[in-house]
N, C-alpha and C positions, 0 to 999 in steps of 0.2 A: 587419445592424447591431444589431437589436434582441437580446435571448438567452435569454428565455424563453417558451413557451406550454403549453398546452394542447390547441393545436389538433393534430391528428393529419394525418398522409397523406391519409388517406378524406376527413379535416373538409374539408381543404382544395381533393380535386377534388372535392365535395359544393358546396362554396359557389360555387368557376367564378370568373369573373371572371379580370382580367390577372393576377394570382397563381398562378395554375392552366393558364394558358397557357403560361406560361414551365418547367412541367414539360416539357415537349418539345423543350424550346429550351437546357436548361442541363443540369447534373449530377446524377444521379439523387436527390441529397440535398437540394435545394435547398427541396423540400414542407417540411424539415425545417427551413431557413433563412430563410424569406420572411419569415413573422410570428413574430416571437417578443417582442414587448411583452408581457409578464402583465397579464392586466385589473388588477394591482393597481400598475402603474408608470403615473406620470404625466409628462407631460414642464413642464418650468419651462421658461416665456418667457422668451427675450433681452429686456432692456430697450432694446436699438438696435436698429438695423438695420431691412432686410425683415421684416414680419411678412405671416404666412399669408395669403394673400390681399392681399396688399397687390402683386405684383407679376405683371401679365395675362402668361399664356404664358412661365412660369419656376417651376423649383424651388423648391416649397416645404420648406425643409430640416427644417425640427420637424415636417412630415408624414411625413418618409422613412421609410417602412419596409422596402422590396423591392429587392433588388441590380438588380433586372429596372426599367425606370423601364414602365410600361402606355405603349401609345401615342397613348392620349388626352392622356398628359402630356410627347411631347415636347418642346420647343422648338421654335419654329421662327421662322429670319430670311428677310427676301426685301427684297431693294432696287428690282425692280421689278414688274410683275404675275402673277401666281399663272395659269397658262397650264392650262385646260382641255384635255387632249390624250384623242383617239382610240387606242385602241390600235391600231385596223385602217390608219387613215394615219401612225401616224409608223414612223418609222426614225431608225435612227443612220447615222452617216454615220462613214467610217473615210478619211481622201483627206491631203492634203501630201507628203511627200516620203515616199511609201509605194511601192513595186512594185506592188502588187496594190491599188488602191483600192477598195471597195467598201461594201453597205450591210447593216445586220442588221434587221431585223424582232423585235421581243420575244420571239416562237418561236421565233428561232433563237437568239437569246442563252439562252432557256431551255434550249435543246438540248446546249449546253456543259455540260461536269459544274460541278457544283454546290458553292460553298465558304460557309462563313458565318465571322466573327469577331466577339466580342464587343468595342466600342468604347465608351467614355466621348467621346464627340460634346463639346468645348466651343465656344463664340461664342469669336471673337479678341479682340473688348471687355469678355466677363467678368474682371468684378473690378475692371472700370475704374472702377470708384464704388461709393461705399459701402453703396449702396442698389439696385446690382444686382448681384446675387453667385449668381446663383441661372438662369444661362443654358447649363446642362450635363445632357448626361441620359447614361444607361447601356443600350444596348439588343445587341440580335444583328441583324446586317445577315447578306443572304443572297443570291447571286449569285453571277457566274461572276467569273475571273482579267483583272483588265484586260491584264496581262503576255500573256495566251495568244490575245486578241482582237487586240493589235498584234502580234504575230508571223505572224498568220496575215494580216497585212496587208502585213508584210514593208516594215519599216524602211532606206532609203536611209544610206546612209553618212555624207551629212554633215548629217543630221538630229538636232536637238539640243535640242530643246524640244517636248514636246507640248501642246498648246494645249486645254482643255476646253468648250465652247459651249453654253451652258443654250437652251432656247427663250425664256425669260422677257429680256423686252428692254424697252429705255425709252431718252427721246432729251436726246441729252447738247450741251453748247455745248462746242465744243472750238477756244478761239483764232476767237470768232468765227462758226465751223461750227455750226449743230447737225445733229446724225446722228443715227440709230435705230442702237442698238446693243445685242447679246444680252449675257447677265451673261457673265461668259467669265473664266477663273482657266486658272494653268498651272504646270510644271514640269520640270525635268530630262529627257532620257531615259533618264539614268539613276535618278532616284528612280521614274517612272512604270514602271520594271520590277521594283519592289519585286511578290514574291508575294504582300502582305498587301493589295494594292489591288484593291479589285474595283469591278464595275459591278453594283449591287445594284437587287434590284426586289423584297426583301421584308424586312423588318423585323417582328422578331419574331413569326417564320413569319407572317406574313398581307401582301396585296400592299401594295405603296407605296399609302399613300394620296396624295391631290394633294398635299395642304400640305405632304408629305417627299419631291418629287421625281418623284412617276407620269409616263411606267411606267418610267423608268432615271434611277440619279444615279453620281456617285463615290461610294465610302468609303473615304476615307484615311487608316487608322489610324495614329496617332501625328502629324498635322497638326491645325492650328484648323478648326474650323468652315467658314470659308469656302472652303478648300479643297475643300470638298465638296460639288462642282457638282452642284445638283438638275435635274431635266428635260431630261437631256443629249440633244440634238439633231444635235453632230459634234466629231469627232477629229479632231485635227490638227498635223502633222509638222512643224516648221520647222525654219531651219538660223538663224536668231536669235530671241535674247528675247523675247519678248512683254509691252508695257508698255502695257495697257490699263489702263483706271478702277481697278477692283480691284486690280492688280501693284503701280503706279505712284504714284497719286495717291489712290485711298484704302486702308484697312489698310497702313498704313504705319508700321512704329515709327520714331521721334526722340528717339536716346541721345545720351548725353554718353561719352565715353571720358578718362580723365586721361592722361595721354601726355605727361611732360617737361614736369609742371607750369602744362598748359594744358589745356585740356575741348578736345578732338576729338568735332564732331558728326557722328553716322552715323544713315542711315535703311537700314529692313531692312524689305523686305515681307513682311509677316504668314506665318508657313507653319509651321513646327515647331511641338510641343507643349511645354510647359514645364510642372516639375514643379511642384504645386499641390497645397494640402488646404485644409479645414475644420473647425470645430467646428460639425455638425450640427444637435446638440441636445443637454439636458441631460434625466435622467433620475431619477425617485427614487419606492422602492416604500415610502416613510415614515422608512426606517431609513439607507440608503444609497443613494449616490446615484452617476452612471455619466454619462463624457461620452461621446459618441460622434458620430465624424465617417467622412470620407470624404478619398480622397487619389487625383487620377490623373495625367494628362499627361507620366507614362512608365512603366517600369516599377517599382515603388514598392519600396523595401527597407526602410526602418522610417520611423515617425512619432513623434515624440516631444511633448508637450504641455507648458508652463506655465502656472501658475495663479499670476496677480500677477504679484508679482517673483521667484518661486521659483527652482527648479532647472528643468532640461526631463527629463519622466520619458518612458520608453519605451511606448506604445501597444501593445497587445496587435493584430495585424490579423488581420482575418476576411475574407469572401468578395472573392473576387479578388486575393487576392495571387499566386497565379501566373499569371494574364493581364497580358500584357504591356501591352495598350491597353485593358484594360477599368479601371473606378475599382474602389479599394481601400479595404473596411470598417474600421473600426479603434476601437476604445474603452480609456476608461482609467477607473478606478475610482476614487473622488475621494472624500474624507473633508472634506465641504464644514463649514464652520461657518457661524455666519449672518453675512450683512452682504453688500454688495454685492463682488462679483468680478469680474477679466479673464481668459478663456483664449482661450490663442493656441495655434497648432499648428505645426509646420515635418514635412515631408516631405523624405527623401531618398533620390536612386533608387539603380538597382543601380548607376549610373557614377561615383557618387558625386557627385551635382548634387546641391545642399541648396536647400531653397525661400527666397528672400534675406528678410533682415530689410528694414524698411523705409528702412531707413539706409543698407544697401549701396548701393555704388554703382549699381549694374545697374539699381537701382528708383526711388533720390533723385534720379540724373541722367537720367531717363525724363520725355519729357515729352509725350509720348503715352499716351490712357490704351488702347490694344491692348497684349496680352500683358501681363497683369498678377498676376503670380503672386507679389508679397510676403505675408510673411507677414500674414495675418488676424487682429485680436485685437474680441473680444467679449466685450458684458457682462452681467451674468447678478445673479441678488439670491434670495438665498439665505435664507430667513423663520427 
């Protein structure tokens, strides 16, 4: 994001750290891309919002410098306890309407060839407020093909859902009942044979730590967050839906649709990415001054920015525009004057999906706050 330094190749596996890690992990040019703030650019505070530190275990966006997010910084949700696991006792379990049932041990998953993708990870409730905006990170996940894992399990015919099973569990009232129940998320068999899904056990080349899933989770590129089952403990085959906690009753959207001059309400459980950006942060090396944001949640084709009530001007994008599921750099050059300002950004992919104003319908008759991808406007004060 940033666009200039000093710092060289050597500077940069010299100094080490998560910047230097991610030479292994990305495109040979990337030493060249990580830092490039000039000691003599500063960044200007948002007057809203999130400020730096102001929000535990989330994106600090006026910090961002590295297309690579380190893994001390990134996100992470859990709705019930954070499960200490063995590597020598667990397994996965692969069983439902399968031919061959059976289980894997982490050496045997390791044994399968090896794929990674780079992913922009968001929560299904970023953006739901104004003051959390900042629940997304960018990393390289690395693992085997979920797709090649159930094959070799050999899927029954009228099997139609695969069902995901975390080890982390907690006890729920259900009509009455309470039960101990694992986190558990699901989908399609036919989305679940997408090639880009895998069963990862490393993250940016180094193993899962606990808090991201050890030793096995999903990575579902192009899905929310919660799709992405950490501490996966068993697979599993149905031949109907599955409408646990997480499907059913939470992550849940509540739209409105107009239809013949009436609001039609629909609820949709949490699952697709939706296209999204931001304004990062503002920049200036005295003379001039540079916005710069970020854009992901599909494949990105341009980003366009307004400042006020302007025109929307076209974004220059940088790292990541050709990854489909990883987020997209992007900066615009601004000939700021002083006095207090708005800039907002809109994002739209290669399908031609635009990120909605706040007034579309899609957003105004939303009344849940998951999936929240309108556009974002921020204020900034210009001396």
């Amino acid at each position: 994001m940033p666009e200039t330094s000093n710092v060289t190749r050597r500077d940069l596996l010299i100094r080490g750290g998560s910047a230097a890690a991610g030479l292994a992990l990305f495109p040979s040019d990337v030493a060249d891309r990580i830092l490039r703030i000039s000691s003599q650019e500063a960044v200007i505070p948002w007057i809203d919002g999130p400020q730096p530190g102001g929000q535990a275990n989330t994106l600090d966006w006026q910090g961002l410098t590295s297309w690579v997010t380190p893994i001390e910084d990134l996100f992470r949700v859990s709705h019930y306890n954070t499960p200490e696991i063995s590597e020598n006792d667990w397994k996965l379990e692969i069983g439902g309407l399968v031919n061959r049932p059976r289980s894997f041990t982490l050496e045997e998953i390791k044994a399968l060839p090896k794929e990674d993708v780079a992913f922009a990870l968001e929560c299904g409730g970023n953006r739901g407020f104004p003051t959390f905006v900042g629940a997304v990170h960018n990393a390289r996940w690395g693992g085997t093909s979920l797709r090649r894992v159930l094959a070799q399990a050999g899927i029954q015919e009228d099997g139609i859902e695969v069902v995901f099973f975390g080890t982390d569990e907690g006890v729920e009232e259900i009509r009455g009942n309470e039960v101990t129940q694992s986190f558990a998320r699901s989908m399609s068999l036919e989305d679940a044979m997408d090639p880009n899904l895998l069963l990862c056990y490393e993250v940016n080349g180094e193993p899962l730590p606990t808090d991201h899933g050890f030793p096995l989770r999903l990575v579902a590129p192009g899905w929310y967050g919660v799709a992405n089952v950490k501490w996966l403990k068993r697979i599993e085959i149905r031949n109907t839906r599955f409408m646990g906690r997480f499907m059913a009753q939470d992550y849940v959207t509540l739209r409105g649709e107009e239809k013949g001059g009436e609001t039609v309400w629909t609820q949709n459980s949490v699952s697709h990415g939706r296209v999204n950006s931001i304004a990062a942060k503002v920049t200036s090396d005295g003379s001039s001054y540079r916005i710069h944001g970020a854009a992901w949640g599909a494949h990105i084709n341009r980003v366009e920015v307004r400042v006020d009530d302007g025109s929307w001007l076209p974004a220059t994008l940088g790292e990541g525009r050709e990854d489909p599921y990883s987020w997209t750099f992007w900066h615009l050059d601004w000939n700021a004057e002083s006095g207090e300002h708005t800039i907002t950004s809109r994002a739209t992919d290669r399908e031609g999906n635009v990120q909605p104003a706040p007034a579309d319908p899609e957003i105004a008759l939303k009344r849940t706050y998951w999936e929240s991808n309108g556009q974002f406007t921020r204020n900034i004060l210009i001396d």
